[in-house]
C-alpha positions as CSV (number, residue, x, y, z in Angstrom):
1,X,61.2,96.2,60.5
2,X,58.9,97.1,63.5
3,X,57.6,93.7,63.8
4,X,60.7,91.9,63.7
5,X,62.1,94.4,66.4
6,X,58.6,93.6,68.5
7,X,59.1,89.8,68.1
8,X,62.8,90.8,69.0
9,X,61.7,92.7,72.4
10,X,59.4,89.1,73.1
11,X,62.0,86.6,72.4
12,X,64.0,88.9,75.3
13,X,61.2,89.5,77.7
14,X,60.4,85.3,77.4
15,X,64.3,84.8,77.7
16,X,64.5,86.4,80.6
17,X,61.5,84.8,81.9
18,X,63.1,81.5,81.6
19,X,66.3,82.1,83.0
20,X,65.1,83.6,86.4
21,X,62.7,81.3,86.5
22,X,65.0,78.2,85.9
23,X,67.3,79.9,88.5
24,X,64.9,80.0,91.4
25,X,63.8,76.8,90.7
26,X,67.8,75.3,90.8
27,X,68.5,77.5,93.9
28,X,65.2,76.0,95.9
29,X,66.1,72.4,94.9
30,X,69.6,73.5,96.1
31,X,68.3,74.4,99.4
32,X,67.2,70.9,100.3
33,X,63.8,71.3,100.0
34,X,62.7,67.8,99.5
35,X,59.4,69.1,97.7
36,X,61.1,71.7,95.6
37,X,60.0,70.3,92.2
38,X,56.5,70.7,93.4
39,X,56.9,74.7,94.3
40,X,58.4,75.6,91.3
41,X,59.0,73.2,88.9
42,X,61.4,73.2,85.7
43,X,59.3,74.6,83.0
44,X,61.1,71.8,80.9
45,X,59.4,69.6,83.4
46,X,56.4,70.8,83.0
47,X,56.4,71.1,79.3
48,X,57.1,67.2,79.6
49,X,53.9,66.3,81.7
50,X,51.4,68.2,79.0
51,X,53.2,66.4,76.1
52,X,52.8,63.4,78.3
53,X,49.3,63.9,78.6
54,X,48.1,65.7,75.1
55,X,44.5,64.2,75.3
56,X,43.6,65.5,78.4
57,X,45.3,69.3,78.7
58,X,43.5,69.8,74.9
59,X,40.1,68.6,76.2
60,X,40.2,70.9,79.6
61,X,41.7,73.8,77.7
62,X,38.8,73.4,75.2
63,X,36.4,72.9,77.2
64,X,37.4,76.7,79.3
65,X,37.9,78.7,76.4
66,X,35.1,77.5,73.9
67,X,32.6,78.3,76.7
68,X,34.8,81.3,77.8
69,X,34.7,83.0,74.3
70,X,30.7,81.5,73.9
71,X,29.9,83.9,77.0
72,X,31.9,87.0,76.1
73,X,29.8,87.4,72.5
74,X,26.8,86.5,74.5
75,X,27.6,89.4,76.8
76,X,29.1,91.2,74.1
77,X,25.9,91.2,72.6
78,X,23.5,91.7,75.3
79,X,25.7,93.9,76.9
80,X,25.8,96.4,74.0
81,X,21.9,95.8,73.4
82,X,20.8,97.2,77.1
83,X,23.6,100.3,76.8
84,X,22.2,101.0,73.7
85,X,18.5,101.0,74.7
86,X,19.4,102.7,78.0
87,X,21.0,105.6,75.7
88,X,17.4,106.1,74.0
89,X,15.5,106.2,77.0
90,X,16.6,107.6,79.9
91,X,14.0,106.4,82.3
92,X,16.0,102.7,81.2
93,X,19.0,104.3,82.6
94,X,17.9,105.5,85.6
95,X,15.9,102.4,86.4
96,X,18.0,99.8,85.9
97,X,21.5,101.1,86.0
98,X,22.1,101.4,90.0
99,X,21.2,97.4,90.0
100,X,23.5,96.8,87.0
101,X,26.7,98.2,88.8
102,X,25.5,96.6,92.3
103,X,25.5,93.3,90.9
104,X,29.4,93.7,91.1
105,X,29.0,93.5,94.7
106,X,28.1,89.6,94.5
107,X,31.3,88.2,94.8
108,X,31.4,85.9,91.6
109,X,32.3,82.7,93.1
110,X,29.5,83.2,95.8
111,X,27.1,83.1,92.6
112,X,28.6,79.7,91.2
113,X,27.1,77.5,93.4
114,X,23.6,79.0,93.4
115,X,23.8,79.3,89.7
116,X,24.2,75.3,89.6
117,X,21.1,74.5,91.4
118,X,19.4,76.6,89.2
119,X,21.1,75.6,85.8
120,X,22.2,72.2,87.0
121,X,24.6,71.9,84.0
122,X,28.4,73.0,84.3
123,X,28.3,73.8,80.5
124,X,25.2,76.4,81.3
125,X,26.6,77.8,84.7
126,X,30.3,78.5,82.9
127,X,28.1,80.1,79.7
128,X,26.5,82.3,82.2
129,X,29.2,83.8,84.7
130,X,31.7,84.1,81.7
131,X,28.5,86.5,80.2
132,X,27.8,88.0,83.8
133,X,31.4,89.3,83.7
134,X,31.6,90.3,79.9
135,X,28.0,92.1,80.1
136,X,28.9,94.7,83.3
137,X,31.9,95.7,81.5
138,X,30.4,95.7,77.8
139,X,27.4,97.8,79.6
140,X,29.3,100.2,81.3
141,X,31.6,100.8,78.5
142,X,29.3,101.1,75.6
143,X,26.4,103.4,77.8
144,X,30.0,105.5,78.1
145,X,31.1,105.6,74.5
146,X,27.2,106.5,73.3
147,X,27.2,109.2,75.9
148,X,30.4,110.8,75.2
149,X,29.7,112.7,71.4
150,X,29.8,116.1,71.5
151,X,26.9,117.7,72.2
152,X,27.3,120.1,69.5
153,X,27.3,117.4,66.9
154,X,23.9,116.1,68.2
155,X,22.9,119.6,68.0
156,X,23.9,119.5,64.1
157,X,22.4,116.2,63.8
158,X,19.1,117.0,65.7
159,X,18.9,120.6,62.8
160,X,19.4,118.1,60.3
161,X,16.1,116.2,61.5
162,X,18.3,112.9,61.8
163,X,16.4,110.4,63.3
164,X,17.6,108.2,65.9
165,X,18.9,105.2,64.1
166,X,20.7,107.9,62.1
167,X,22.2,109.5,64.9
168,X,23.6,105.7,66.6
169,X,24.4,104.8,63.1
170,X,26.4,108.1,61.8
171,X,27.4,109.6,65.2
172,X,27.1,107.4,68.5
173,X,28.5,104.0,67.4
174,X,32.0,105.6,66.3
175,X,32.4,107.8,69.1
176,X,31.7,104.6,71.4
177,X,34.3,102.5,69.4
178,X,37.4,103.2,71.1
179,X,35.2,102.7,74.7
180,X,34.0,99.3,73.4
181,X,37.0,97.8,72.6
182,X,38.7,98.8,75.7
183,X,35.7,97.1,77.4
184,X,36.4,94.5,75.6
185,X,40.4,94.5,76.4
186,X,39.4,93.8,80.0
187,X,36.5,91.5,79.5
188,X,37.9,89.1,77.2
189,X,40.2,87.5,79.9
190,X,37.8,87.6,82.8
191,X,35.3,85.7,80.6
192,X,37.7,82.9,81.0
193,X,38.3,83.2,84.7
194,X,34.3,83.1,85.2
195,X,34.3,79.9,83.2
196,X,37.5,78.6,85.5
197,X,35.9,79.3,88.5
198,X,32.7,77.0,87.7
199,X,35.7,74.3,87.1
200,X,37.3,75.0,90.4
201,X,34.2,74.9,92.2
202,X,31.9,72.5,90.6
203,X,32.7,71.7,87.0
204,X,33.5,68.0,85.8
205,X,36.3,69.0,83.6
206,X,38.4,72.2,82.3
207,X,41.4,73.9,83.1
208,X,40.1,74.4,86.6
209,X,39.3,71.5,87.0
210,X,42.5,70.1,86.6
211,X,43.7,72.3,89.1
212,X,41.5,71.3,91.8
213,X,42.5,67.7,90.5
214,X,46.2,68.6,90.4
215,X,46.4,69.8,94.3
216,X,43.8,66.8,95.7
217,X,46.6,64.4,94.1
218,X,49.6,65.8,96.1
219,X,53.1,67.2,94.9
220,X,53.6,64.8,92.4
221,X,51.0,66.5,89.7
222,X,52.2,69.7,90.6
223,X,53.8,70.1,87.1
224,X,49.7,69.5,86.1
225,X,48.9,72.4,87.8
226,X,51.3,74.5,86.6
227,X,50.7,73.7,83.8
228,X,47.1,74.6,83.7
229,X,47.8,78.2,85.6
230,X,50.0,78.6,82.4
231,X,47.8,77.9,79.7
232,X,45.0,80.1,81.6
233,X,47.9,82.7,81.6
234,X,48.2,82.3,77.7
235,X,44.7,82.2,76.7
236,X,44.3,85.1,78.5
237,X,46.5,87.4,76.7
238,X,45.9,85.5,73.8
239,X,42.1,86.9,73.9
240,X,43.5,90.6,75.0
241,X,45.5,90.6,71.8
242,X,43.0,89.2,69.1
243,X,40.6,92.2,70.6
244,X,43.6,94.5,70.2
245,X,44.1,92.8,66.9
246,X,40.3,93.4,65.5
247,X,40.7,97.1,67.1
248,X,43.4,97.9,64.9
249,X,41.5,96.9,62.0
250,X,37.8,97.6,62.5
251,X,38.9,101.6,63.6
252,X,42.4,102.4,62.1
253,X,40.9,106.3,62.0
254,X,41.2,106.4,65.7
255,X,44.5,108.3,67.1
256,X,46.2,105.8,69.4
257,X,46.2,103.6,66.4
258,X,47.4,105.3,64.1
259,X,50.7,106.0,66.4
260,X,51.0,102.7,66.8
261,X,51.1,102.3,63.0
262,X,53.5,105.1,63.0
């Protein structure tokens, strides 16, 4: 009963959507505007250009998200595998840390170009910004979850003579779960914009790139670019809510999911 009364709440929510939406875009085209269906088209309209033009949105949406989710385990991994290390040694922590969150202050589409003299291959530079976002936030969020157990368990742990591998193993890694996937909540979607912005700036292809395409045309491919702001839009939470998904079943013991199960 709970998930036909959630599907019920999105069926509303997406009704909704559509009506406003179909209303502002009848009341601009009412107003005279001669480029009105280029503003805000009819999302019937714009439904019809990517079923007029299958080949091509599948090809650019596959090209963003296969290299999108390639670079978030990438990060993932890497990410985890410097926290980790920077939890054993503190000198790591200390050392490299500050330069890890400073990064940040590079804005990412500053590093695009420089990254494609260097890489010289779209495919490389959208595998590399999509793990430059994913491994701040996995780094940050993991080095957080191993640091937050209780120091009286690692007191228990440390009578016991556990070793270290123990001690990640029995006591670190399930503290840091609920920190990692809510690393990974955020990450997921800005993978894909990092790969987006190597289309919008440089790439040969992708969502982004059918953007850029979209506006150098002119209004009459604005239903193109819509279309590929919606399908960024969607992959986007799509990724949110397979991590959500994989949350619910790698760590039902946590509390927040077991309310939601309640």
């Amino acid at each position: 009963m709970s998930g036909v009364g959630a599907a019920l709440k999105v069926a509303v929510v997406i009704a909704v959507v559509l009506g406003v939406w179909y209303l502002g875009a009848f009341l601009l085209e009412a107003s005279g505007d001669r480029i009105a269906y280029a503003k805000l088209p009819y999302p019937h309209a714009i439904l019809e250009k990517v079923l007029a033009n299958p080949g091509t949105v599948l090809e650019a949406t596959w090209e963003t998200a296969s290299r999108a989710v390639l670079g978030f385990f990438i990060g993932l991994f890497v990410g985890g595998l410097f926290a980790t290390l920077m939890v054993q040694a503190r000198a790591l922590e200390v050392a490299f840390l500050p330069y890890v969150l400073a990064s940040q202050m590079v804005p990412i589409i500053a590093l695009v170009p420089i990254m494609r003299a260097i890489l010289r291959e779209p495919e490389l530079v959208r595998l590399y910004l999509a793990s430059y976002v994913t491994f701040f936030i996995i780094t940050v969020a993991v080095l957080r979850g191993l640091k937050s157990v209780d120091r009286n368990a690692l007191e228990l742990m440390a009578s016991l003579n556990a070793g270290r591998a123990t001690v990640l193993r029995a006591l670190r890694f399930p503290a840091a779960v609920p920190y990692i996937f809510s690393g990974m909540r955020i990450a997921a979607p800005l993978s894909l914009i990092g790969a987006i912005l190597v289309d919008l700036v440089s790439g040969q292809g992708g969502l982004g790139y059918l953007m850029v395409a979209a506006v150098v045309v002119g209004p009459s491919q604005a239903t193109l670019l819509w279309a590929a702001l919606l399908i960024a839009f969607g992959l986007g939470i799509l990724f949110a809510r397979i991590v959500v998904w994989v949350e619910r079943r790698v760590s039902p013991w946590q509390f927040a999911m077991r309310e939601q199960a309640a």
